[in-house]
C-alpha positions in Angstrom: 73.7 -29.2 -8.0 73.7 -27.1 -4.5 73.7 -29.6 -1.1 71.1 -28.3 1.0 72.1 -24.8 3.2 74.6 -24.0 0.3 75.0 -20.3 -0.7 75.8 -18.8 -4.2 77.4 -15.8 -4.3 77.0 -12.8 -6.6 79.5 -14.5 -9.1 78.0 -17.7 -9.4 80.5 -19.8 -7.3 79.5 -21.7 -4.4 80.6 -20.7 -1.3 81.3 -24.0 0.9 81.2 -21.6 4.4 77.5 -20.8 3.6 78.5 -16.9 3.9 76.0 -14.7 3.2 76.0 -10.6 4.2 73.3 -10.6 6.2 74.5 -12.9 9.2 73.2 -12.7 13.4 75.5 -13.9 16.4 72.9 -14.6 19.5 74.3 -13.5 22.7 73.1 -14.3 26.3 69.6 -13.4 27.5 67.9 -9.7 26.8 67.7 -7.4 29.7 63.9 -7.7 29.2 63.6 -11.2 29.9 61.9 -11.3 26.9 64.7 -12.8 24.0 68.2 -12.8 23.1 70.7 -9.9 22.6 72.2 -10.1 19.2 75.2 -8.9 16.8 74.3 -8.6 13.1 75.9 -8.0 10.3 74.5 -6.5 7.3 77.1 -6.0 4.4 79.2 -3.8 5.7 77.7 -2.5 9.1 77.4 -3.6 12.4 73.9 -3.5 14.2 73.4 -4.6 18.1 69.5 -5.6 19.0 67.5 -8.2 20.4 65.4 -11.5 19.2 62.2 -11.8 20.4 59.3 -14.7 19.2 56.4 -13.3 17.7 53.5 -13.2 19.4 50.2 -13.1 17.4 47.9 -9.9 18.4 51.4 -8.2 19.4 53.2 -5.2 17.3 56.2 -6.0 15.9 58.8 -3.8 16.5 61.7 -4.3 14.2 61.9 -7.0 11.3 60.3 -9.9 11.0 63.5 -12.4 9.9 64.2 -16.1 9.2 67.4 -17.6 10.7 69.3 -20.3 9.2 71.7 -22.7 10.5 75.1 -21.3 9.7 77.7 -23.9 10.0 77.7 -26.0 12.9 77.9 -23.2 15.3 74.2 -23.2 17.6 74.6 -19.1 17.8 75.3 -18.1 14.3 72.5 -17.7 11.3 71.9 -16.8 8.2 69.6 -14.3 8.3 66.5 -13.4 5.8 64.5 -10.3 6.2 60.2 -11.6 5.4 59.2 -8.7 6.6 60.7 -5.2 6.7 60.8 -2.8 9.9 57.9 0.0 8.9 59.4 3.6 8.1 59.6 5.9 11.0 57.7 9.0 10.6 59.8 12.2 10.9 59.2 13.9 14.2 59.8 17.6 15.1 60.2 16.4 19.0 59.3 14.2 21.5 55.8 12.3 20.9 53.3 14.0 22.6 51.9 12.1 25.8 50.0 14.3 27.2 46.3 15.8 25.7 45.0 18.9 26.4 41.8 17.1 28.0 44.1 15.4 30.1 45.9 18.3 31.3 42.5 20.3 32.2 41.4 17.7 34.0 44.7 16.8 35.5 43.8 19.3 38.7 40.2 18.2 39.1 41.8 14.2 39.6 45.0 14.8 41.3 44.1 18.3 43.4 46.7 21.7 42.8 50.2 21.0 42.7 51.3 22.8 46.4 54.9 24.7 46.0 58.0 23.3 47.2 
């Protein structure tokens, strides 16, 4: 029988340190005031990003994960992805920002551009 927060790794055999492959390290505060900057690592790569709470109504942009308790550490987890970041679109260039209605009537709002 498992204890609670125990792992079982791909050959069956407990693993007392709880490592999985998919484990986050959460830094200081985000630049955006908004979350945590974190270090994750996912089998064999290295990924830098930030945690955020969800917040209903808002986009999420990234995965949705679970963290677990790793240890007695309060800034490593076990990490579980519930839901996966969506698949970017492939892009020939920049997004375009700009319509061409908004360009027409980009002279009418802001008056002609005058020449250095």
């Amino acid at each position: 029988m498992l204890e609670p927060g125990a792992r079982v790794s791909d050959d069956g055999e407990k693993d007392e340190a709880g490592g999985g492959d998919d484990v986050l390290f959460v830094g200081g505060p985000a630049d955006s005031g908004e979350g945590f900057d974190v270090l994750r690592k996912r089998k064999d790569r290295l990924e830098v990003g930030e945690l955020r709470a969800t917040k209903e109504g808002k986009p999420l942009h990234g995965e949705l994960v679970k963290l677990s308790p790793r240890g007695k550490s309060r800034r490593v987890f076990d990490v579980e992805t519930v839901l996966p970041a969506p698949p970017r679109p492939p892009s020939a260039g920049p997004p375009q920002v700009a319509t061409p209605g908004y360009r027409k009537n980009w002279d009418r709002t802001f008056g002609k551009s005058k020449p250095n």
